[in-house]
C-alpha positions in Angstrom: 107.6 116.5 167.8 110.0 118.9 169.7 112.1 117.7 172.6 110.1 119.7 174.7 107.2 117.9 174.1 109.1 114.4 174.1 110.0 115.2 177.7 106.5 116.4 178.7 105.4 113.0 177.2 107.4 111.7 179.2 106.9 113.3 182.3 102.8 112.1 181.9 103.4 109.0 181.9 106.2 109.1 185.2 104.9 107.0 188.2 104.0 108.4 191.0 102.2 111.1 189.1 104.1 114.3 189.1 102.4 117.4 190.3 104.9 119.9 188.7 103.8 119.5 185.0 102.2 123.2 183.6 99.3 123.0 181.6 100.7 125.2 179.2 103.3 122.3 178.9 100.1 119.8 178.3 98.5 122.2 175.9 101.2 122.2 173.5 101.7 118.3 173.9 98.4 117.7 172.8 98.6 120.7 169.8 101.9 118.8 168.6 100.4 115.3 168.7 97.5 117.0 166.2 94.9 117.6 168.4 93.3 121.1 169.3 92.9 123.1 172.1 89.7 125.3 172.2 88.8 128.1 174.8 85.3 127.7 177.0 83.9 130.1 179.9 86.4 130.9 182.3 89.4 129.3 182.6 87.1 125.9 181.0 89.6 124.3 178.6 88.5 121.9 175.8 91.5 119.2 174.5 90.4 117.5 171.1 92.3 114.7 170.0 91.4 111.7 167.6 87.9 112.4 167.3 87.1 112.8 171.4 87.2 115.6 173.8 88.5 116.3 177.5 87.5 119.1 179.7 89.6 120.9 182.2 90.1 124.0 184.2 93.3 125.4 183.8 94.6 125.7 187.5 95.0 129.2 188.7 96.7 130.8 191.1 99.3 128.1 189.9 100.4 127.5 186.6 101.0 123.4 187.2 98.4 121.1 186.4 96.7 118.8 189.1 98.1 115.2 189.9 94.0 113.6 188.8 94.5 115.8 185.6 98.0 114.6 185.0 96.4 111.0 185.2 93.5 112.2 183.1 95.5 113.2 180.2 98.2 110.0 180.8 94.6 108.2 180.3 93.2 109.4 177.4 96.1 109.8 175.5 96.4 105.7 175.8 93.2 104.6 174.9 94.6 106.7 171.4 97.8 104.7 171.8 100.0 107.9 172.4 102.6 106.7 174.8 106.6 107.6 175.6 107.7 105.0 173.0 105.4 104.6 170.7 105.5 108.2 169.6 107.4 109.1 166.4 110.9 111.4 166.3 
């Protein structure tokens, strides 16, 4: 994992919940950790990881993702066991 996507790790799992993160950030977090990233309608986003699957909208006119997303993703990636620690080099 790049130090980009430590830090964005990192960032997810910051309390209070940022609101300054970009998807784009989040994407490639979840594409580095092995998961997958697939296109729907719109700007409908579909983030596969260990077997289960997330749905978002990616936030436009902005390019930041939204503080209950942000929380989402800090979610989900724990019930996997992905957090700022535990994460290898």
């Amino acid at each position: 994992m790049k130090a980009k996507h430590r830090k964005t790790l990192e960032a997810l799992f910051k309390k209070p919940t940022p609101a300054s993160i970009r998807f784009s950030d989040i994407e490639a977090l979840i594409i580095a950790l092995g998961g997958e990233i697939r296109e729907g309608e719109g700007s409908r986003v579909v983030f596969e990881f260990n077997g289960t699957c997330e749905y978002f909208h990616r936030p436009h006119p902005g390019k930041e993702a939204k503080k209950y997303q942000v929380e989402i993703v800090r979610a989900w990636l724990t019930t996997h066991g992905v957090k700022p620690s535990t994460t290898p080099p």
